[in-house]
C-alpha positions as CSV (number, residue, x, y, z in Angstrom):
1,X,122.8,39.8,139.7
2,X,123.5,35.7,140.8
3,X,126.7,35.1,142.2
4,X,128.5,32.6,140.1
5,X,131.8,31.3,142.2
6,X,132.0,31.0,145.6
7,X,135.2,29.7,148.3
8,X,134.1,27.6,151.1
9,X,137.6,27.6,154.0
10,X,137.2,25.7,156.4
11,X,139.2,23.1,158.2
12,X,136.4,20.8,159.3
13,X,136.1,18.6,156.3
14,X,132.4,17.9,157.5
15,X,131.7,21.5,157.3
16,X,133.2,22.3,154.5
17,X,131.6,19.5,152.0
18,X,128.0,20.2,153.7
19,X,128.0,23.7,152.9
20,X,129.7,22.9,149.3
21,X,126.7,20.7,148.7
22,X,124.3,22.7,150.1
23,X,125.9,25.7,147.7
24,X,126.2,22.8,144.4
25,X,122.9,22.1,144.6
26,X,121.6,26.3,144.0
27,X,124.0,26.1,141.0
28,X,127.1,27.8,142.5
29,X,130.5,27.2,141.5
30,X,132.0,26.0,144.6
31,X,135.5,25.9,145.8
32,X,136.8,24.6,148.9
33,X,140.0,25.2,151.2
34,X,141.0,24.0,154.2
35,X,144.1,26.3,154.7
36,X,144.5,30.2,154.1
37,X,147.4,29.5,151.7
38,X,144.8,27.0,149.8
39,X,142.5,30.1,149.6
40,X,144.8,32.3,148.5
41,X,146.1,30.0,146.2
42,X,142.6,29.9,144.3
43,X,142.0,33.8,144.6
44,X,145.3,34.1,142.3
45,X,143.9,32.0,140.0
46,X,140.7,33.3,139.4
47,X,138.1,35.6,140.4
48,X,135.6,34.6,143.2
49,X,131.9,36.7,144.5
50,X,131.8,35.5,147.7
51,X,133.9,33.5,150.3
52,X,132.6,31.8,153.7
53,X,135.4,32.0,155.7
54,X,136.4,30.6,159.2
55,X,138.2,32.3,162.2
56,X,140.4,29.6,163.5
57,X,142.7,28.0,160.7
58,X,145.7,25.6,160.9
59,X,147.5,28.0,159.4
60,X,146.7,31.0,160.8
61,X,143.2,34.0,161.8
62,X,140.8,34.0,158.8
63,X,140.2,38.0,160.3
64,X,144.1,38.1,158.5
65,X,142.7,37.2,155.2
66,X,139.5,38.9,155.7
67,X,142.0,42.3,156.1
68,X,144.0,41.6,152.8
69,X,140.9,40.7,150.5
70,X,139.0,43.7,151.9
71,X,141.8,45.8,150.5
72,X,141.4,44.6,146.5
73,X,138.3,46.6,145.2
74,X,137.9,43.6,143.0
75,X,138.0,41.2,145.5
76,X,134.8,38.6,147.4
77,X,132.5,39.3,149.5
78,X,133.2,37.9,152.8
79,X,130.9,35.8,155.5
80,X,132.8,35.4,158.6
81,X,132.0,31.5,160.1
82,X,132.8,30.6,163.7
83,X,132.1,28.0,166.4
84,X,133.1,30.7,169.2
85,X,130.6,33.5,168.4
86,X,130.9,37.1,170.9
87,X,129.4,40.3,169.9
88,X,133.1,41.5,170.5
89,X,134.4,39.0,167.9
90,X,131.7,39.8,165.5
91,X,131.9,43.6,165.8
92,X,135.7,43.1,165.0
93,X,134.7,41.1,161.5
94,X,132.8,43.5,160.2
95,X,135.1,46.4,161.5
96,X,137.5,44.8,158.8
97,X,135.5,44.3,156.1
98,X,133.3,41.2,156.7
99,X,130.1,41.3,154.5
100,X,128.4,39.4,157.2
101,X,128.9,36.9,160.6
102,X,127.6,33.7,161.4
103,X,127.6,31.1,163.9
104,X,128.3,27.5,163.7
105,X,125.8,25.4,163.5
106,X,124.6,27.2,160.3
107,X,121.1,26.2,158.9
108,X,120.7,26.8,154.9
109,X,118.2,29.1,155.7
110,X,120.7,31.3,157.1
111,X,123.2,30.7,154.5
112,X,120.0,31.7,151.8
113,X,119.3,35.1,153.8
114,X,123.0,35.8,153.6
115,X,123.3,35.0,149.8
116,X,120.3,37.4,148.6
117,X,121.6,40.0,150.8
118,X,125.1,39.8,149.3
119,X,123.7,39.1,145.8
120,X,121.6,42.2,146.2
121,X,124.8,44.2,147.8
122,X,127.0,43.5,145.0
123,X,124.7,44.2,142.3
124,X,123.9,48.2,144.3
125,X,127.7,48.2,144.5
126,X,128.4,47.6,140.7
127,X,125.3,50.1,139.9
128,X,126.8,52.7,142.1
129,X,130.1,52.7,140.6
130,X,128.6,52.9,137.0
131,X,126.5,55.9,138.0
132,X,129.5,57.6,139.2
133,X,130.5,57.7,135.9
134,X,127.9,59.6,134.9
135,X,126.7,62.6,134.4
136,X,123.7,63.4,136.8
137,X,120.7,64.6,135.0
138,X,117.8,66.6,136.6
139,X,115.8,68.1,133.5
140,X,112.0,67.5,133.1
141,X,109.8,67.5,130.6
142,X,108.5,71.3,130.3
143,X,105.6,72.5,128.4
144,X,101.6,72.5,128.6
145,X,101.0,72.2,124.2
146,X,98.4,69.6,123.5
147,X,101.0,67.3,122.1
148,X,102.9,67.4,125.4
149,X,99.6,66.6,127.6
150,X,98.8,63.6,124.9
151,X,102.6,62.4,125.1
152,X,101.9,62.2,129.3
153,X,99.2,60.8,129.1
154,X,101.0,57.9,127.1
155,X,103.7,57.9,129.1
156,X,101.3,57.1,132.2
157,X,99.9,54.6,130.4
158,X,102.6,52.4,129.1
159,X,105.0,53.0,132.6
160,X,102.7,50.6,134.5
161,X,103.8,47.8,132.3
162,X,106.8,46.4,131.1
163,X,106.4,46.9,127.3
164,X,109.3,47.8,125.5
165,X,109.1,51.5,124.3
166,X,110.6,52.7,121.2
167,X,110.9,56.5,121.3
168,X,111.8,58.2,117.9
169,X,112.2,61.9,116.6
170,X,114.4,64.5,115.6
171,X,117.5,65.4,117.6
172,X,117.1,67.8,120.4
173,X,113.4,66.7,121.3
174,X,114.1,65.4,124.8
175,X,113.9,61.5,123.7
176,X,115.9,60.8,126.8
177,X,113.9,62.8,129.1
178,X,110.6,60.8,127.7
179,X,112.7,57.9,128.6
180,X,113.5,59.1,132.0
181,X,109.8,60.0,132.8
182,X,109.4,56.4,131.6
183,X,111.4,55.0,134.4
184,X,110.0,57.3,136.9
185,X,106.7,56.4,136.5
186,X,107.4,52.8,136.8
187,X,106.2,50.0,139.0
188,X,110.7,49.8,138.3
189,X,112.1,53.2,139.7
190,X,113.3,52.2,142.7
191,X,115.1,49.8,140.9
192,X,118.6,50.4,138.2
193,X,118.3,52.8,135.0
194,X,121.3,52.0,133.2
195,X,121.8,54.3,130.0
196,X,123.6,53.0,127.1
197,X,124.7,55.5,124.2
198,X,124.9,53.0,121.3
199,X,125.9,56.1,119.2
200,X,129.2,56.1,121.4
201,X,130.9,52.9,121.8
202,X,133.1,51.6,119.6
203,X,131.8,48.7,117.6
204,X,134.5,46.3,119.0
205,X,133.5,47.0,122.6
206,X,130.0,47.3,122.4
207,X,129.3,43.7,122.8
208,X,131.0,43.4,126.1
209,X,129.7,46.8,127.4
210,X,126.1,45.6,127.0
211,X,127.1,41.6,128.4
212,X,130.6,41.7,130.0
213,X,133.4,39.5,129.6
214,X,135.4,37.1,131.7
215,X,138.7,37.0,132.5
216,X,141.4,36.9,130.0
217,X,138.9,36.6,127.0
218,X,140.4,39.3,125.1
219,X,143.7,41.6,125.6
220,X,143.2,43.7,128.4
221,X,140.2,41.7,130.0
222,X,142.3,41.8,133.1
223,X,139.4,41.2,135.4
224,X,135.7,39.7,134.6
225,X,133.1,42.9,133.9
226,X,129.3,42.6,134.3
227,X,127.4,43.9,131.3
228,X,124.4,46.8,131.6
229,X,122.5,44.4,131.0
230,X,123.5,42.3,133.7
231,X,123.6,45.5,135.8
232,X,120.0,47.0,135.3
233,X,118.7,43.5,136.3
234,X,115.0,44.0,138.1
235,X,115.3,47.5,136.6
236,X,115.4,49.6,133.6
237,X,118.0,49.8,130.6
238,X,117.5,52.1,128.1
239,X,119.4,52.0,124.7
240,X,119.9,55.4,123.5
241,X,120.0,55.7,119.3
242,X,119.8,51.7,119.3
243,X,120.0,52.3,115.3
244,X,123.3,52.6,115.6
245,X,123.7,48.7,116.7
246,X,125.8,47.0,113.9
247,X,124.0,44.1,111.9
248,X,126.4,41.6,114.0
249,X,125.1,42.6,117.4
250,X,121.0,43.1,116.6
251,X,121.3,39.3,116.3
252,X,122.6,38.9,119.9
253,X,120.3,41.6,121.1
254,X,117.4,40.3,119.6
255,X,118.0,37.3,122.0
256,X,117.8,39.1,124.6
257,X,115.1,40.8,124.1
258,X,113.0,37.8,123.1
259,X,114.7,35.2,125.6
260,X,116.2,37.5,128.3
261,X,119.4,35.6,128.3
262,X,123.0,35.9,127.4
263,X,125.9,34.7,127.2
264,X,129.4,36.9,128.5
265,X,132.0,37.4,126.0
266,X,134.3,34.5,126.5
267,X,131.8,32.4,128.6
268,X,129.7,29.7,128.3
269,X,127.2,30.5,131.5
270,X,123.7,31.8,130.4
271,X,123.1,34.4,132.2
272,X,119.4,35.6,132.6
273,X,118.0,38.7,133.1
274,X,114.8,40.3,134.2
275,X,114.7,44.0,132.4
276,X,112.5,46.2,130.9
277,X,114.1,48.1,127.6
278,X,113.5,51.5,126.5
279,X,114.9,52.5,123.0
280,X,115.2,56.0,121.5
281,X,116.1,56.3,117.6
282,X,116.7,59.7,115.5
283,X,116.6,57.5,112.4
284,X,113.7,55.9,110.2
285,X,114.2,52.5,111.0
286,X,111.2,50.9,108.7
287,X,113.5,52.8,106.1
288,X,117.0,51.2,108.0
289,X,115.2,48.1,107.5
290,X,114.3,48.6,103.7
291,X,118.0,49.4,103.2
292,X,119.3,46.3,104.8
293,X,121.0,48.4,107.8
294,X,118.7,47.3,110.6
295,X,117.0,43.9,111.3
296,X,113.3,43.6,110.7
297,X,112.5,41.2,113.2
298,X,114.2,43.5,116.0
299,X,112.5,46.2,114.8
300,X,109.4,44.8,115.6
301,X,110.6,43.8,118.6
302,X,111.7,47.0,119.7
303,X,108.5,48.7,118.4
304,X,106.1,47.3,120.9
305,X,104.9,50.8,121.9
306,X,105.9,53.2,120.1
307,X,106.2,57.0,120.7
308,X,107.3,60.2,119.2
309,X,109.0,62.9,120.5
310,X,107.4,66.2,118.6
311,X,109.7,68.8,117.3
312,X,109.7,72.6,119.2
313,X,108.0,73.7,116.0
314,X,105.4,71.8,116.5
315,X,104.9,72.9,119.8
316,X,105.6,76.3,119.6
317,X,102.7,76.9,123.1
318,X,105.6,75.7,125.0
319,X,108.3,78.1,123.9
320,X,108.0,80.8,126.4
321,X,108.1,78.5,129.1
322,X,111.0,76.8,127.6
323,X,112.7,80.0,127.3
324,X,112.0,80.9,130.9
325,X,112.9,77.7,132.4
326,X,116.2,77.7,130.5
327,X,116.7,81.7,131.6
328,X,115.9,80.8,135.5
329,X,118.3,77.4,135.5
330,X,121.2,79.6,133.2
331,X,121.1,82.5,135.3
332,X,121.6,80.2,138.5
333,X,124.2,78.5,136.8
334,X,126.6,81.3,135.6
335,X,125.4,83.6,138.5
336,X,124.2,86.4,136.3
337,X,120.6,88.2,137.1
338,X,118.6,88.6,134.0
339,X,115.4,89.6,134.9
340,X,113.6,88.2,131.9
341,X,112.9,88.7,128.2
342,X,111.2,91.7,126.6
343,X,107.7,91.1,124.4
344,X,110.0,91.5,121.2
345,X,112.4,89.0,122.2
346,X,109.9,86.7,123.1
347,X,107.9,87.4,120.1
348,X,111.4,86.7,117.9
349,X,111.8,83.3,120.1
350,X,108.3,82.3,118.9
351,X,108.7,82.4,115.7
352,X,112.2,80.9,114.6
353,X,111.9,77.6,113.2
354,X,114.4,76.3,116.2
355,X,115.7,73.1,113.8
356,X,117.9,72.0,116.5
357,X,114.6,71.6,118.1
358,X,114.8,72.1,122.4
359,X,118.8,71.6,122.7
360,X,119.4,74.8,120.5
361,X,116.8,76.7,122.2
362,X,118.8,75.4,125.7
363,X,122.3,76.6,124.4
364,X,120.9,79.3,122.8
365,X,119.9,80.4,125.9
366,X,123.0,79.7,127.6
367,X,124.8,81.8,125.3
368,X,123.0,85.1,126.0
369,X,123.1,84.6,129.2
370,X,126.8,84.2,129.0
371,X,126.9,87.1,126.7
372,X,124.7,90.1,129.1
373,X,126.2,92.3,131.3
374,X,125.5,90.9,134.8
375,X,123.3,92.9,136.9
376,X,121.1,95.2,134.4
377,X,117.7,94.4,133.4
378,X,116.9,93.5,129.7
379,X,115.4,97.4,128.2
380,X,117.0,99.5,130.4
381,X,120.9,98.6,129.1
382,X,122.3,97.0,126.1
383,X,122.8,92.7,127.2
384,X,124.4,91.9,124.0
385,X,122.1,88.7,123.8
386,X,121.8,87.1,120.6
387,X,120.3,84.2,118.7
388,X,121.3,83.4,115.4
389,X,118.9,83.0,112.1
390,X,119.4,79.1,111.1
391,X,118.2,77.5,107.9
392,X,117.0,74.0,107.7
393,X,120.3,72.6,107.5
394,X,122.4,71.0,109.8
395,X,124.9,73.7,109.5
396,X,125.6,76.4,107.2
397,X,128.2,79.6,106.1
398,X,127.9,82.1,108.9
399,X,124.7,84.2,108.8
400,X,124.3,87.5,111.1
401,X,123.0,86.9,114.5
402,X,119.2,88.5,115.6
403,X,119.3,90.4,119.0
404,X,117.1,88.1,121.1
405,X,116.5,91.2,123.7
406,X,114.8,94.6,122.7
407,X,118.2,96.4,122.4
408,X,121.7,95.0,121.7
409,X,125.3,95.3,123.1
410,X,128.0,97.8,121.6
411,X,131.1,95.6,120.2
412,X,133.7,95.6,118.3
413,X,132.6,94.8,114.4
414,X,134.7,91.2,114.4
415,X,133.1,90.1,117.4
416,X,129.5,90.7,117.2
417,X,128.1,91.3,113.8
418,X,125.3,94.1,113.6
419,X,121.7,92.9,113.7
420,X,119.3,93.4,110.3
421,X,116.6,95.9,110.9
422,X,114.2,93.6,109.6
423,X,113.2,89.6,109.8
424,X,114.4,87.4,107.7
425,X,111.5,87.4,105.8
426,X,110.9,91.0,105.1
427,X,114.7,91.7,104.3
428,X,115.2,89.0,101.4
429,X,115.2,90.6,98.3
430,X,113.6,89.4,95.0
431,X,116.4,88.1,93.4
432,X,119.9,86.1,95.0
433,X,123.2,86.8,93.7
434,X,125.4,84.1,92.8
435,X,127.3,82.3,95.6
436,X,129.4,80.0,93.5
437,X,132.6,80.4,91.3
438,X,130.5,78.8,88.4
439,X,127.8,82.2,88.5
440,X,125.3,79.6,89.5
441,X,123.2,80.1,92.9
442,X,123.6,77.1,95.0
443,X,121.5,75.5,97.8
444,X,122.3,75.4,101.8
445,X,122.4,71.9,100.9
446,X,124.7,72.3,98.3
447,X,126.8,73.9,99.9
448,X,126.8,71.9,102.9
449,X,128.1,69.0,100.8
450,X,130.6,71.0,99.1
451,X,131.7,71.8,102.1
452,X,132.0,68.5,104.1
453,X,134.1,67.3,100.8
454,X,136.2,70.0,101.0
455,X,137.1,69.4,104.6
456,X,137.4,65.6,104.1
457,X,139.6,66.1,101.4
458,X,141.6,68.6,103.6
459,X,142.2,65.9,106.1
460,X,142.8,62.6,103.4
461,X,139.2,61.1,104.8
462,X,140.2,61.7,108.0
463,X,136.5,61.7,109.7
464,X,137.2,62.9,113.1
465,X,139.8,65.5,112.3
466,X,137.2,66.8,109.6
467,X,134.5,66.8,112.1
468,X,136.5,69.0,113.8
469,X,137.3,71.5,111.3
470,X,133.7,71.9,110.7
471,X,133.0,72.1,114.3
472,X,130.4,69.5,114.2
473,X,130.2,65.7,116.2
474,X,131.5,62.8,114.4
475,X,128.1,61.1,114.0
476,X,126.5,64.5,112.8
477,X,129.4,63.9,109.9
478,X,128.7,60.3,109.6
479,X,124.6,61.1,109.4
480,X,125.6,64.3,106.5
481,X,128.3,61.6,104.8
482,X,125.6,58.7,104.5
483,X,123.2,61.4,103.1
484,X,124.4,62.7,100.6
485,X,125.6,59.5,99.4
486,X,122.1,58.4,98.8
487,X,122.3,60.9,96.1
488,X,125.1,58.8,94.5
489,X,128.0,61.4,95.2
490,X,131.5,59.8,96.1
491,X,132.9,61.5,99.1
492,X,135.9,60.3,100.7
């Protein structure tokens, strides 16, 4: 991350313009003070990365305006200058925020050290503050199926280079753990991993969350903002459900991708970038692209290695160590001891269909776990842990839960329905009663799609309040809405 502005104060004019051509000449934009008010004057005016600052002014200690700059969280870096150099004096700077101390005469050699070393310091600084934002995340990739040993041994391929990756599948898959592995395994790793969810910006902000703004180039840009892009410079950015992107920003994107360069919004700088770009999609984007919702040109660039994330049904080998993994980590996490699952639970765990793929095996999990009664082995006392029977929709009516261990808990009717005696398979019957107001029998996915119209109609369109009602996120609607509207239905 280059430093773009930089204030030279100092009251020897010979000084002061060698360093400012010295500074020019690397492409710096360089102002120069001879007086703290001068300085100050220019700090109110606009926003500065760095500032070489001398001790003895005619107006007054540059350690004083070292002490109020230090204070703005915003504020330069500073480099302390001096002609009368101590360790005492210098141990004083930095005790009040100086970035760094130097002596006069200064070579450029010195001044370069001290510019990469502040360049470097800012950009760890703007990193850390953007991780601490985030939610830390210490999952791995579990399982031993042969899909998962072919997926590594992709993923140890491709992470010694900088290809771009496009990981696709289903929701629930671990797409971001693939990309995390990705990063790991990287020549990269010790460098950023900025994670951008495309799926939850809002369309006007996106464009300055992935390349920043200046100053005053829209209401509220009260301060200039680096990018992620700008931030995951020498590292890693990954681009979480990139089809999400609207058609006006793939353009821009596509630039960087191919040129590695940008532009801030309300600037004119380029700004260049070395990063490598992982990309994870639950969407068919050859089909986006058919459709005219996603740009051919950066699909292909996005698709430069491509990898899939296989559903939990197609890996069904790793299931009981899934299921184990997520009992040990649970367990921990809620502080309840469960010693483990019974054969028949492990058998029913098997062989569900699990359409919400790893996640709902996780929460599934979770919810057991939340469910037993702490401190009694699973056989020997009723846990009350339960997983329910899904269909291959996204959601459905309410069906009646299976017990996932080998008995199950004593409640109250309301709470916790009673479990069939037999699978799902054995109990259907040979005939289905009608379901619908018409005497017709109507599909899961119909209705699903009665549903979502009912509650969009209950809330006048409303998309997030509907969302709610059904107890779903607003891009699961979104997803269901486009759907069914392929099918030429009109919802609201």
């Amino acid at each position: 991350m280059a430093f773009e502005k930089i204030i030279v104060l100092d009251d020897e004019m010979i000084i002061r313009k060698s360093l400012e051509q010295q500074l020019r000449k690397k492409h710096y934009s360089v102002a120069t003070a001879s007086k703290i008010s001068e300085a100050e004057a220019l700090l109110s005016k606009d926003q500065f990365d760095l500032m070489f600052v001398d001790v003895r002014l005619p107006d007054g200690d540059g350690t004083e305006l070292l002490e109020r700059v230090s204070e703005d969280p915003n504020g330069p870096l500073v480099v302390i200058i001096t002609g009368y150099g101590s360790i005492e004096s210098a141990v004083e700077c930095m005790r009040k925020g100086a970035f760094d101390y130097i002596v006069k005469p200064c070579s450029m050699d010195e001044i370069d050290v001290i510019l990469k070393k502040a360049e470097s310091y800012s950009q760890l600084l703007k990193v850390n503050q953007y991780f601490s934002n985030e939610q830390a995340n210490g999952s791995e990739i579990v399982g031993n199926s042969p899909k998962l040993k072919h997926l590594r041994t992709l993923l140890k391929k491709v992470a010694a280079t900088d290809a771009t990756v496009l990981v696709s599948g289903e929701n629930g898959t671990g797409k971001e753990l693939i990309a995390g592995e990705l990063y790991r395994l990287s020549p990269r790793s010790g460098k950023p991993f900025i994670k951008v969810n495309c799926a939850a910006m809002s369309e006007t902000l996106m464009e300055s969350e992935f390349f920043g703004h200046e100053k005053g180039s829209f209401t509220g840009a009260a301060q200039r903002r680096e990018g992620r892009f700008e931030l995951a410079h020498n590292g890693t950015i990954l681009l979480d459900e990139i089809g999400e992107i609207p058609l006006r920003l793939q353009a821009k994107l596509l630039r960087v991708l191919q040129e590695r360069e940008f532009e801030r919004v309300g600037g004119n700088r380029t700004i260049s970038v070395d990063v490598r770009v992982i990309a994870t999609t639950n969407r068919d984007l050859m089909k986006e692209v058919r459709e005219g919702r996603f740009r051919e040109d950066l699909f292909y660039r996005l698709n430069v290695f491509p990898i899939v994330s296989p559903p939990l049904r197609e890996r069904k080998e790793d299931i009981p160590l899934l299921a184990n993994t997520f009992l040990e980590r649970m367990t921990r996490r809620h502080g309840v001891k469960i010693p483990g699952f019974s054969k028949e639970a492990m058998e029913m765990l098997v062989a569900h269909q699990w359409p919400g793929n790893v996640r709902e095996l996780q929460n599934t999990i979770e919810r057991c776990v939340i469910l037993a009664e702490p401190g009694k082995p699973a056989g020997t006392d009723a846990l009350g842990l339960f997983m329910p029977v899904h269909s291959s929709a996204t959601f459905s009516q309410p069906v009646s839960p299976i017990p996932i261990f080998s008995e199950a808990v004593e409640a109250p009717e309301e709470d916790i329905p009673a479990a069939p005696s037999a699978s799902p398979a054995e109990a259907a019957p040979p005939s289905l009663p009608s379901n619908d107001d018409s005497g017709e029998f109507k599909t899961l996915d119909e209705l699903e799609k009665d549903y979502i119209m009912k509650a969009l109609d209950f809330t006048g369109g409303k998309r997030v309040e509907a969302a709610a009602l059904l107890n779903i996120s607003t891009r699961t609607l979104r997803n269901k809405i486009n759907q069914y509207r392929l099918d030429g239905e009109y919802i609201p």
